[in-house]
N, C-alpha and C positions, 0 to 999 in steps of 0.2 A: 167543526174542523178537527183534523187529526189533534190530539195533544203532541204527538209526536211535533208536526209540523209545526204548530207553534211553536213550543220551547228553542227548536230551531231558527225561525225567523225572530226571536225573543233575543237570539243569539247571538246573531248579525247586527239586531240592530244597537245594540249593549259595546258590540265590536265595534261598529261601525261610528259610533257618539266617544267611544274612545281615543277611536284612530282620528277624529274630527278634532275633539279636543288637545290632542297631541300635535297636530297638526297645524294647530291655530298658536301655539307656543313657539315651535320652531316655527318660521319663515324663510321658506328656500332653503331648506338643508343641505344639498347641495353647494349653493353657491355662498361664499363669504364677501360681503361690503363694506370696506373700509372706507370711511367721508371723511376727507380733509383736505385742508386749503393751500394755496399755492400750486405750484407747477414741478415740471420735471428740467435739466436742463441738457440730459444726454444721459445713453444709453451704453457710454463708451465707459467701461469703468477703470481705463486708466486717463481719464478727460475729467471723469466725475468729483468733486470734490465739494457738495450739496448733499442735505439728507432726502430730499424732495428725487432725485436720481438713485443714490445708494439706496433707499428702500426698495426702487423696482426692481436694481442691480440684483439685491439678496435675497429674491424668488427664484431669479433663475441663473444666476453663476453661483460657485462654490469653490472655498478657497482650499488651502490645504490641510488644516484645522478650526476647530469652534470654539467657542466659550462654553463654557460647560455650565446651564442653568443661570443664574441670577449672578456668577461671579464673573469678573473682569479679569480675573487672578487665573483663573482653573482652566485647563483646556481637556478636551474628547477628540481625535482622530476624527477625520475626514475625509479628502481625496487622498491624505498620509494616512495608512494602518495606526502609525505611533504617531506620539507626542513624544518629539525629542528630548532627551532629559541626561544630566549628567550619569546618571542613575543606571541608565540604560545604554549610556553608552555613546548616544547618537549624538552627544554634544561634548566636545571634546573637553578634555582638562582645561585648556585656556582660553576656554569658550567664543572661539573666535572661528569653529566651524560649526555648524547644524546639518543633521542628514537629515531625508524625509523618504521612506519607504513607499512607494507609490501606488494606491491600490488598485486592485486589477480586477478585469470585468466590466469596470465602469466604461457609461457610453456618452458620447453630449447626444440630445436629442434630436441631432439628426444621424444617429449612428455611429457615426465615427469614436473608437476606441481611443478614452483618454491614455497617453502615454509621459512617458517622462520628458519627451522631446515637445511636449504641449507645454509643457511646468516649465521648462528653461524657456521657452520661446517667450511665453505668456511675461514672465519678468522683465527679458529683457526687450521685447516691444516696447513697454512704457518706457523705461530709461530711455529710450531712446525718444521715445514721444515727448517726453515731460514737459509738458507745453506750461507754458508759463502761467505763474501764481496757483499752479498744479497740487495735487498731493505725490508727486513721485520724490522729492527730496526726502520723503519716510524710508524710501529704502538705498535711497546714495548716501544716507547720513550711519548706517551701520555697515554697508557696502563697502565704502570707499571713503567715511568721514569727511562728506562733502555733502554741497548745499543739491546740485544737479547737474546736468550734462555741459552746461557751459565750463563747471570749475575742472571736470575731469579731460574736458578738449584744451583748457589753458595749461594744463601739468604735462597732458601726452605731446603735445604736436604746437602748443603756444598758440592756441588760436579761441579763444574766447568766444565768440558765434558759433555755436553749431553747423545752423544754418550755410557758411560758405565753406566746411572744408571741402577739402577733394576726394577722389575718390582713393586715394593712398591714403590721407590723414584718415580718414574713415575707416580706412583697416585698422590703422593702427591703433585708434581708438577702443574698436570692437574687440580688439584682442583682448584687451583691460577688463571689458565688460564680460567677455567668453571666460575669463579666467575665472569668476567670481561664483559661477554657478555652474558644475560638473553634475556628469551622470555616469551610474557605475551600475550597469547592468541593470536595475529598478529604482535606485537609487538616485534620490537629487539632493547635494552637497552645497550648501550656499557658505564663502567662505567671506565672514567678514574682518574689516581693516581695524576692528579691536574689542573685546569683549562689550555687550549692548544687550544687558538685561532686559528689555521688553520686546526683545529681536519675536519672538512669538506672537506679541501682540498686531505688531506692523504685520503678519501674513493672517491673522486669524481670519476669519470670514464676519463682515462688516465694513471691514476694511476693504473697502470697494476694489484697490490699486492692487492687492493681491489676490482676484479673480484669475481663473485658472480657463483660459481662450483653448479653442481647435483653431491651434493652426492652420492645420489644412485649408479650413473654412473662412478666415480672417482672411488670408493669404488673399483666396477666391473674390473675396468680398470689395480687394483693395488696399490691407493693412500692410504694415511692411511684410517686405516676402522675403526676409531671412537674410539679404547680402550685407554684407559684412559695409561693401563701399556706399550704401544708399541711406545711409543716417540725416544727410543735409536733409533729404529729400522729403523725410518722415518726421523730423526734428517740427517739434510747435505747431503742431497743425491748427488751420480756423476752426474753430467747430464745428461750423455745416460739412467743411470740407471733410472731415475726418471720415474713413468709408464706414466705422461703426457707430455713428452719431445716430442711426436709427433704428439698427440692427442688434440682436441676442442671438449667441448659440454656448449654452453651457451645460452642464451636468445636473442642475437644480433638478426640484420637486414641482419645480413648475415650467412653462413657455411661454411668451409673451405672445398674444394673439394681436392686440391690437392698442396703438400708441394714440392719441390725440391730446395733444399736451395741453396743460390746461382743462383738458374736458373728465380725460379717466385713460385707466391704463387699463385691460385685460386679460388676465392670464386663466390657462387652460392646465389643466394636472397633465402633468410628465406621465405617462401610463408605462414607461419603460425605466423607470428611475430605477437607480439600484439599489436603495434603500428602502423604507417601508413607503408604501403608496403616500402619496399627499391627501388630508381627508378631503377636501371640497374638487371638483368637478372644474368649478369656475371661482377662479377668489379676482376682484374686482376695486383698485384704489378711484374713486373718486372725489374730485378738485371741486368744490361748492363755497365760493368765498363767506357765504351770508348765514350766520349764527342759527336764524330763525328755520332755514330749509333744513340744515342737519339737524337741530332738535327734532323739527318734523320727523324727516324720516327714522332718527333714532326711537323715538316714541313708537311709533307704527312696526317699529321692526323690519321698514325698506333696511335699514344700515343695522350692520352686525357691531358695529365699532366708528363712534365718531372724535373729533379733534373735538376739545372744549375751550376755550377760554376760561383762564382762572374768575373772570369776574361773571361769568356766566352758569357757572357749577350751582349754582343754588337756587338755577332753577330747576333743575331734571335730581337733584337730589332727595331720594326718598321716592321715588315714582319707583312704580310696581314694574318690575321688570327690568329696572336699569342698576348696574352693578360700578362702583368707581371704586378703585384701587390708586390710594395717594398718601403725597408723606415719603416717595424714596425717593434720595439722594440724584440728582443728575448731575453729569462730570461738566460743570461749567460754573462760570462766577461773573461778578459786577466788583469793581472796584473803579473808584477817580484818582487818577494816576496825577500826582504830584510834578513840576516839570521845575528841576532843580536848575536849571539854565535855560532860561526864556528870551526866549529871541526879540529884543527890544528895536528893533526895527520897522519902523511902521506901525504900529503897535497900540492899538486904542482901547486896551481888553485890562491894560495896566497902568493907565494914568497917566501920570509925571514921568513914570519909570525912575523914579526914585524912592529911598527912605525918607519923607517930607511931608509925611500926612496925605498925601492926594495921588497919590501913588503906590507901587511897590517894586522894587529894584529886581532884577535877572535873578537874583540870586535868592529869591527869597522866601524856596522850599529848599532850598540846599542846609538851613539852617535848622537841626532836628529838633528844636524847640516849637518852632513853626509846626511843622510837621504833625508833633504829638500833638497840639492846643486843635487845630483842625480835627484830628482821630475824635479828640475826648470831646469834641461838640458835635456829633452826629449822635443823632438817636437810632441806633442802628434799631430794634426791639418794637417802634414805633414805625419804622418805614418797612421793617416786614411784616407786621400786621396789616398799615395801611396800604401799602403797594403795594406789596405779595398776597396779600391776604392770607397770610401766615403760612402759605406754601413755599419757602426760605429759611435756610439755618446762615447763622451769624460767623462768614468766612474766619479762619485764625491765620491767615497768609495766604499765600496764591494758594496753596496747595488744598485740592478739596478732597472731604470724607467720599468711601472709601480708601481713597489710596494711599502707598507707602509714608510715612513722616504726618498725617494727618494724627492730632491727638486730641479728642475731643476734650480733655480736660485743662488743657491748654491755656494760658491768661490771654483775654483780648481787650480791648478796649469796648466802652462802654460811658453814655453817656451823663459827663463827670464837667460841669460846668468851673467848679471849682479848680480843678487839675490842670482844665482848660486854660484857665487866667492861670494862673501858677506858670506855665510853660511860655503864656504870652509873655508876660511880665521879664522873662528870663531871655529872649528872646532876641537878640542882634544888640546883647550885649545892656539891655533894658529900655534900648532906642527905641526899639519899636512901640513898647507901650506905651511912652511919652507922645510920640509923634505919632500915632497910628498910621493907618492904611485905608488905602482903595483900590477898590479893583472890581475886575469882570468875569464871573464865572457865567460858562456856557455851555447852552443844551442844544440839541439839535429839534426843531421846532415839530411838536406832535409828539414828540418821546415824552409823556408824562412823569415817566420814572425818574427819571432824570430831572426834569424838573420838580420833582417834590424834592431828591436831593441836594439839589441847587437851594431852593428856599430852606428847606431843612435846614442848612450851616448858614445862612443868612441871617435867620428869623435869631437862630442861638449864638452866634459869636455877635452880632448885634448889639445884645444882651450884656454883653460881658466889658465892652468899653464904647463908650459915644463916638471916640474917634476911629472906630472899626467900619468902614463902610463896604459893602459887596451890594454890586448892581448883577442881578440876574439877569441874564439874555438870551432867548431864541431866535439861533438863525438855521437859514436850510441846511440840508442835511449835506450838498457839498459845499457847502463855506464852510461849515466845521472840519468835514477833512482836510481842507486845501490849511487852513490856520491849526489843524492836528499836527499834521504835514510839515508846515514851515517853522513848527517850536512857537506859534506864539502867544498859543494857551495858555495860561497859568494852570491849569488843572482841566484835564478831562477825563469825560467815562469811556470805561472801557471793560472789556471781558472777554472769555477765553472759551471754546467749548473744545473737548477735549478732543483729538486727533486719535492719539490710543490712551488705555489708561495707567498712567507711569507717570510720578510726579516729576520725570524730566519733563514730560509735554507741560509741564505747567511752571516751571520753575527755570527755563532754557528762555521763555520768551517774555516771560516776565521778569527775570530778574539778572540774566546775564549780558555783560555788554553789547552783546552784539543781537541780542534778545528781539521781539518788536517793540514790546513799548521801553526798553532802553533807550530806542533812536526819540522816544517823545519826553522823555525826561531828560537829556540834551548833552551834551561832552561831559559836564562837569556830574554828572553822575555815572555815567560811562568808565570814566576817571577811578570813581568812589571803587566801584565792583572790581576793577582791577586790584588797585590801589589793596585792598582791605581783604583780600585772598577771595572776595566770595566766588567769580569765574573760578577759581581753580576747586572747590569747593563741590560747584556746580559740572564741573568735570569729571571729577573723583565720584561722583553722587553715580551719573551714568555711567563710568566704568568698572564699577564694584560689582562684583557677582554675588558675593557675599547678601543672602536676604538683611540678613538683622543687623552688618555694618551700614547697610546703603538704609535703611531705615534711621539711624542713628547722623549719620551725616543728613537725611534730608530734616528730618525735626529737628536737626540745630539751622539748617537753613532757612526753616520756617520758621523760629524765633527768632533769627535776624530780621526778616522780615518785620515781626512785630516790632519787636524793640527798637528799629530804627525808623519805622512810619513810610516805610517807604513808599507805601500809597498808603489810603483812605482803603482799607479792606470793608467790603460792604456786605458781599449776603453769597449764597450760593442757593442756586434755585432745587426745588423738589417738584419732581415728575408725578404725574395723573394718569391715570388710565380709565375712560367710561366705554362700558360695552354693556351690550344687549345679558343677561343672567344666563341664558342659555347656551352662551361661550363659556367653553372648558380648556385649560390649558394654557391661557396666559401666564405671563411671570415677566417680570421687569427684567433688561437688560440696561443699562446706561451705555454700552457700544453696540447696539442695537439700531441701524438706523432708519427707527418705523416700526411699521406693523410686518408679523414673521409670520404666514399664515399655514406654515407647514405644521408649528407647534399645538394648533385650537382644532377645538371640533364645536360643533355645537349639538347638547344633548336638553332634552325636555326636562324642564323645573318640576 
């Protein structure tokens, strides 16, 4: 045979064992797989207020700005050229206007030219939608310093329901809402009712609620069509009813091909996107409840990226080919909220309902001695090893690391048996430690966590006097609500995951009167925050523009916290990430909601 022709078929086949072997590393390079559990609940991202929805949301809409990288802090232009900034101009002196420069060219994919009158529509659809227990009071609370559309129809026209005004109140209304968001030839101007440091964060993109609609096509589809008098109409819709509960049309890097909830979601690359192409063809979320199916195909390389469970990471750990990134920070926490006025009505969670040994009185976390003896008998150190499986850092008040006022060096409580009894002792005046106590602390039944914290302060305050008695209880998971609900917990769990990231979202609901779990720590603590400046505190905190004063007010807010026990601060959780080694391009986000498949590609190990 030729030698020629050999070295050449030598050549091919040397090529062809390479491109085999390369080959057999990626898997579908082309398309991206993302495996995890649960469902979606709507497609509508001013409805959306779930991560299981906002992830599909942030394929294919896009808001007006990003996070920039791993920060929650930092923003990059978007549908906006700029990021508004005193600096620049775009955010006034009294920072109670923000402009947004609109960029041009862009198209949604079905053509239609984004415009400025897409960006004011887009806002103010949802105010008007803000269907209830919604995320749109994110942007009536730097708007217009209200909760939502009901508080703004009771100030204009004194009608409290949306739902029946008229079609006059209705104008009237929209006047309000028209005023707050101008366009000046490219420009969109959102003016809000008083300076609101994280005003940025509420539109960045994650934030489902500030997805940027076509108009035109919403309209077509069924969404409100723009009059001013048809608010009743549009106000709180059902969710199926809603005309976008099924439907996408945005600017993204990608298009939704195909929804089956529950089963999987598919999307198809944007090939008209205006920005740099999306790298996969087809990127792919699917829903597989069962641990064993997704290790499968994580192993095989069917799934590019799967959900793990913390207690199941140690088995795909060290397998060839799989890569986990863990140990960052997530914007959420676990704390057992103290209830300083307990509703003794009916009430079988507290005994006697008295100071009498076989009981405990209304009042009997209102007493900060109580308080701290509970802090310093929890082993915090031991229940993030054992529950967390050390995927947890040790909360120093609501507010969690990264954000403003968080100081890791911080004093916190720690478990101090000693200290413990010192405080009991001290304790309703020394009564208590003579006559001890009983009572009922509760979990909700199957929440594990929760019950090792529950036994946890059993097992140790126990310990500390004979006449200390706590009966641990699991019941369903709505009897705890409904006894959340009516005050007559003595103490429940409770946590926070972050809405944006700004230690108002964490310090507003935790710790101001009118807060959510204020209403479960009960009048006479309601009372205390008034009473003791910390509401006004908690005010000043969000209206301060000032970086390094509003940092200084929230870390003394966060050692009030400490110092007064005002709950059981317990852990804040750390995120995981397992993917295929062949993905490039990952980076944590914590307002990130999901998997972002625009940012990965996948290149051969």
């Amino acid at each position: 045979m030729n030698k020629r022709v050999v070295v050449l078929m030598l050549s091919l086949v040397l090529v062809f064992a390479a491109f085999s072997v390369a080959g057999a590393q990626v898997k579908n390079p082309d398309t991206f797989t993302f495996v995890t559990l649960g469902d979606q609940s709507t497609l509508d991202p001013h409805f959306a207020y779930d991560t299981g929805s906002s992830e599909v949301i942030y394929q294919t809409y896009e808001s007006l700005i990003q996070y920039d990288g791993e920060s929650v802090n930092d923003f990059l232009p978007l549908l906006s050229t700029k990021v508004p900034s005193a600096e620049n101009g775009l955010i006034s002196e009294d920072g109670t206007t923000y402009t947004f420069p609109i960029r041009q060219g862009v198209e949604f994919s079905n053509g239609n030219p984004l415009t400025p009158e897409d960006v004011k529509y887009s806002i103010i659809r949802g105010m008007i939608n803000d269907r209830s227990g919604g995320p749109i009071w994110m942007l009536y609370e730097p708007l217009f310093g209200m909760s939502g559309l009901s508080d703004l129809t009771q100030k204009v026209v004194g009608v409290k329901d949306p739902k029946t005004l008229t079609a006059e109140q209705s104008a009237k209304v929209y006047a309000e809402l028209d005023k707050k968001i101008t366009i000046d030839g490219n420009n969109v101007t959102f003016h809000l009712a008083a300076p609101y440091p994280p005003f940025l964060n509420i539109l960045a993109k994650g934030a489902s609620w500030s997805s940027i609609l076509d108009k035109e096509w919403s309209i077509a589809q069924g969404a409100w069509g723009g009059s001013p008098e048809t608010i009743a109409e549009f106000h709180d819709p059902l969710k199926e009813d809603d005309p976008l509960y099924d439907k996408m049309m945005g600017t993204g890097p990608y298009i939704l091909t195909e929804w089956v909830n529950g089963e999987h979601v598919i999307f198809r690359r944007n090939d008209n996107y205006w920005g740099e192409p999306a790298p996969f063809k087809t990127a792919v979320i699917k829903n597989i409840d069962e641990w064993s199916t997704r290790k499968l195909m994580l192993l095989r390389g069917d799934a590019d990226m799967v959900f793990v469970p913390r207690q199941y990471k140690s088995q795909i750990r060290g397998e060839e080919g799989v890569t986990i990134t863990d140990g960052y920070p997530e914007l959420q926490n676990m704390n057992m909220v103290f209830n300083w006025d307990i509703n003794t009505k009916g009430n079988d969670y507290i005994g006697s309902g008295e100071l009498d040994g076989n009981g405990i009185p209304a009042n009997f976390f209102y007493d900060l001695d109580v308080r701290k003896a509970f802090s310093y008998a929890f082993n915090y150190q031991a229940y993030i090893e054992q529950v967390r499986m050390g995927e947890a850092i040790q909360l120093r008040g609501p507010i969690v690391s990264p954000l403003l006022g968080y100081d890791a060096d911080s004093e916190v409580y720690s478990l101090n048996l000693e200290k413990a009894e010192e405080h009991f002792k001290k304790a309703f005046g020394g009564e208590l430690w003579e006559k001890g106590f009983s009572m009922t602390l509760v979990y909700n039944s199957g929440n594990d966590g929760r019950k090792v914290a529950a036994d946890m302060l059993k097992s140790y305050i126990e310990q500390i006097n004979p006449k200390f008695n706590i009966d641990v209880r699991g019941v369903q998971w709505s009897t705890y609500l409904d006894a959340s609900v009516k005050g007559t917990l003595p103490a429940s769990f409770g946590g926070w995951l972050a809405d944006f990231p700004d230690p108002h979202n964490f310090v507003q609901p935790f710790l101001h009167s009118d807060g959510y779990y204020a209403g479960k720590r009960g009048q006479a603590y309601q009372d205390w925050a008034e009473e003791t400046g910390l509401n006004d505190m908690i005010a000043k905190g969000i209206a301060t523009q000032d970086k390094a004063k509003r940092e200084a007010i929230y870390k003394e807010i966060q050692q009030i916290s400490i110092d007064q026990a005002i709950d059981l601060w317990v852990d804040q959780a750390t995120g995981s990430n397992v993917r295929r080694s062949w993905v490039t391009g990952w980076y944590p986000n914590s307002m990130r909601p999901g998997v972002d498949f625009y940012i990965m590609d996948k290149v051969a190990e």
